[in-house]
N, C-alpha and C positions, 0 to 999 in steps of 0.2 A: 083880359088878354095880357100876356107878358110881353118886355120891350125889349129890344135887341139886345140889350146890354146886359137882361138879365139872362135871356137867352145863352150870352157867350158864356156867364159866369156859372152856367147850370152847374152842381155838383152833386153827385152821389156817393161822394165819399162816407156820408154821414149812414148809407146805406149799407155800407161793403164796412163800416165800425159798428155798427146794432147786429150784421151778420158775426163777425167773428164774436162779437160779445155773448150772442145769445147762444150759440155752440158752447162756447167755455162754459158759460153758465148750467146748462143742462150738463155736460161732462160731470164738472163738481160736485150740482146734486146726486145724479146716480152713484157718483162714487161714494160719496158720503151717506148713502141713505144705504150701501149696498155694504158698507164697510160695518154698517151696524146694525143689517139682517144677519151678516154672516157670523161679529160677535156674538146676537142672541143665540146662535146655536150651538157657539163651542163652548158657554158656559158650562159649567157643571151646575144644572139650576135644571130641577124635578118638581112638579106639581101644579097645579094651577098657575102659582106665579110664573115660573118659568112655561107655562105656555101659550099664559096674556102676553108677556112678552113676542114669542116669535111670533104669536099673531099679530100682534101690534106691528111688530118691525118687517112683515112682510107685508101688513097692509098700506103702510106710508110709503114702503119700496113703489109699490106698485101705484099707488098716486102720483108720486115723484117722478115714474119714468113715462109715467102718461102726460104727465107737464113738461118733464123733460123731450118729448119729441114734438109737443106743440112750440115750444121754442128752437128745436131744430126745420121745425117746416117752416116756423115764419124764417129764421135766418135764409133758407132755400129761396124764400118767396123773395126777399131783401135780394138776395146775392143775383139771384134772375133780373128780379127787376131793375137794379142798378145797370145791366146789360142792358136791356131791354129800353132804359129811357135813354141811355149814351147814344144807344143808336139812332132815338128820337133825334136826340140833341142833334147828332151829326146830319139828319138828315135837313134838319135848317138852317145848319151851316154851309152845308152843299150848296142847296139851294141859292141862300142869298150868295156865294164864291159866285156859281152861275151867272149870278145876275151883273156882279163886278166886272166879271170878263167881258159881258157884254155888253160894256159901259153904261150900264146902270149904278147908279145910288139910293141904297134902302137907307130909310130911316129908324127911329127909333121903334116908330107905330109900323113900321113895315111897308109903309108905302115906298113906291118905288119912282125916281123920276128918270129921265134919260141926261145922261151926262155928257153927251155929240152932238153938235152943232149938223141939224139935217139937210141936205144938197134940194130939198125940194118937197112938197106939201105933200107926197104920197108917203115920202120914204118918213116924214113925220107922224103921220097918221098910221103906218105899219109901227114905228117906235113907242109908239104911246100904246100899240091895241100890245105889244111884247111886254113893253112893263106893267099894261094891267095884269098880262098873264103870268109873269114873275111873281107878281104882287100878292096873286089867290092864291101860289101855291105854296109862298111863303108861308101867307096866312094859315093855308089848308094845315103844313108839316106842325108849326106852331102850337094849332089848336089839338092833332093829334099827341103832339109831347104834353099837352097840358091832358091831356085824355088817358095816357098812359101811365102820367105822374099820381093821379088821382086813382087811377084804377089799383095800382099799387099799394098805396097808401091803404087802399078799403081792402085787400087783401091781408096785408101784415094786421090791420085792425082787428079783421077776422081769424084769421091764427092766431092772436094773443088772446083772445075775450076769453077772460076766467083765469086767467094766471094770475092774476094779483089780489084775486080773492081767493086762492085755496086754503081750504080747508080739509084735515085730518080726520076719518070717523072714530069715534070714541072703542075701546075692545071692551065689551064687559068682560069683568075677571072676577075672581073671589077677592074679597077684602081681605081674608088670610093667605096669601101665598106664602110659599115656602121653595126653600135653597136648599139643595146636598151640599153640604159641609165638606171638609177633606177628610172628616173622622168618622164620617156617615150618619153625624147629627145632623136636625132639620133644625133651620130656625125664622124666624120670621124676618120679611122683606120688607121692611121698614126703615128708611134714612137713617144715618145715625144721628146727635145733634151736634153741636160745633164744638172745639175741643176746650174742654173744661179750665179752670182755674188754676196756680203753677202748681206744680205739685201732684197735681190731681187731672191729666190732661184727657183722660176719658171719664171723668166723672159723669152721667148721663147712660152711658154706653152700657148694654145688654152686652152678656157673651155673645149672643148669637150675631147680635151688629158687628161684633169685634169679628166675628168669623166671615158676616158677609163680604165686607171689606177687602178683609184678606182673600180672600178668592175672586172678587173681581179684577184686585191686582194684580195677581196671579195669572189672572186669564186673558189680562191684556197686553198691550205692549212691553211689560216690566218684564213677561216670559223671554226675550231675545237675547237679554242680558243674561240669562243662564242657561247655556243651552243640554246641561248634563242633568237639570232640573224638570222632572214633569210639572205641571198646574200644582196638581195636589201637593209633590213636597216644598214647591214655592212659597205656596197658601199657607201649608204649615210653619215655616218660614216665619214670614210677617207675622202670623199671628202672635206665634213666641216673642216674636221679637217688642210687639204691642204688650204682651204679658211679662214680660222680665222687667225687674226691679232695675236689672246693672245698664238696661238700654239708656240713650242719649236722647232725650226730645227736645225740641225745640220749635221754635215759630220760623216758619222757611219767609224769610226775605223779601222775596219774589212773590209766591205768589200767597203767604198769609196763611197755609194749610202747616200741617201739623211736618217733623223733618225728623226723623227716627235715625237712631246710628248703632248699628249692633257690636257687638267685642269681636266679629272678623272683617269688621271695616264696610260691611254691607251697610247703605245709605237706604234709606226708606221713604217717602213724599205719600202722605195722605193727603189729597184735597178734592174734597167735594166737587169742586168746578172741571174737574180733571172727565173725560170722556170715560176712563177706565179707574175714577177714581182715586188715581196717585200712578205713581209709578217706584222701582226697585234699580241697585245697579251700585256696584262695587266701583267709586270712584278713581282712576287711574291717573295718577301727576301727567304734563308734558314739561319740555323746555321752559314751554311760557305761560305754564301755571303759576297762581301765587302761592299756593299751597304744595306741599311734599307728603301729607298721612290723610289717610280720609278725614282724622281727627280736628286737622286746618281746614280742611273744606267743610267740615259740619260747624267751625265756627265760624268760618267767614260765611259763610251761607245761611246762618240762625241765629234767631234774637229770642231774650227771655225764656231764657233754659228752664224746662219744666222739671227734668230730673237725669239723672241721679243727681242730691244733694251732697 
């Protein structure tokens, strides 16, 4: 049994904070598991690979939003219940006010004694049979808040079980997939490896890596920065720019991936860790750049110049 004191201190706030957390957090996932069913399909990406792929990314979707609304029901179950025990709470605070006004004193165990000096042995005997009944119904409301506080509890437990072990099912694919190119060559779907030695900053790299590349860039976020440019002649783009002797590369700063600068000022970001692979984008001076030509911003932004020598 709880004591008075914790009774007053009861809080559900920790309930109405697991509620909004748990919403945000299903929000994030959908979005993000849905931001990259929808990439898989605007790839330009033909053949078994490209359609392990959208299977792949529409079956996590789809695990994702089935976890995603088990943490939206428990937050329901949190945001109810947090009503649901306030009311408890109030209903023994009522109770025991009642018992104040009627110059009774609860304790901390809930017992009740009479605080009025009685005019005579009846009207003491009616006082004592009043605070016993003060007393049980304190007790009664009590034991219901601890009843509702628990019930709760075993609900949210039950709307969560198996969210922190999910797992993914695996898609079988072909070992060989294959990408459309922007020239309408196929080539294989294979990482490419980290960028080479100075001098030589795709040594490792197939054409067809050098092409895949280029077309996920292409197909990501780096498109918004050109908007006069389709996929394909982006793709093509980069990849030139990857294959020209007079391009600028360097080691980006930040995030350690490769930093390409073409002869119209277009800025290039290859890196692996990247969602979309790198990104593109013709860097623009303000007031309070430190730089004035793309040419300042590819070196204040790169280290260990691979080439041109």
């Amino acid at each position: 049994m709880a004591t008075l004191s914790q009774v007053r201190a009861w809080s559900t706030e920790h309930l109405i904070e697991a509620a909004g957390y748990w919403t945000r957090t299903a929000d994030q996932w959908e979005d993000v598991f849905l931001r990259m069913r929808n990439q898989s399909h605007t790839l330009v990406w033909e053949g078994a690979g490209g359609d392990a792929l959208r299977q792949r990314t529409g079956a996590d979707f789809a695990v994702v939003s089935a976890k995603a609304e088990q943490l939206r029901q428990a937050s329901k179950i949190a945001r109810d219940g947090a009503g649901t025990i306030g009311a408890a709470q109030r209903r023994v605070l009522f109770a025991i006010e009642d018992a104040h006004n009627a110059g009774f004193a609860v304790a901390e165990d809930f017992s009740v004694t009479d605080t009025r000096t009685s005019r005579s042995a009846a009207e003491q005997v009616a006082r004592q049979a009043q605070a016993h009944a003060f007393a049980a119904d304190i007790r009664q409301r009590v034991a219901q808040l601890l009843g509702v506080e628990h019930d709760v509890a075993g609900k949210i437990t039950a709307a969560t079980a198996g969210i922190a072990a999910t797992t993914f099912p695996e898609t079988p694919h072909d070992p060989k997939p294959h990408i459309q190119a922007v020239d309408n060559h196929t080539f294989k779907d294979s990482p490419p490896p980290p960028p080479g030695p100075p001098g030589d900053p795709f040594a490792g790299w197939t054409d067809e890596q050098m092409r895949q590349v280029a077309v996920e860039i292409a197909n990501g976020h780096a498109l918004k920065h050109f908007p006069g440019k389709t996929p394909e002649n982006l793709a093509r783009s980069i990849y030139d720019a990857m294959k020209d002797p007079n391009t600028r590369i360097g080691s980006s700063i930040k995030s350690g991936g490769l930093t390409l600068l073409k002869s119209d000022g277009t800025i290039i970001f290859i890196n692996p860790q990247d969602v979309d692979y790198g990104t593109a984008f013709e860097p623009k001076p303000t007031a309070t750049t430190p730089w004035r030509t793309p040419l300042k911003y590819f070196e204040q932004n790169t280290s260990g110049s691979f080439r041109p020598f």
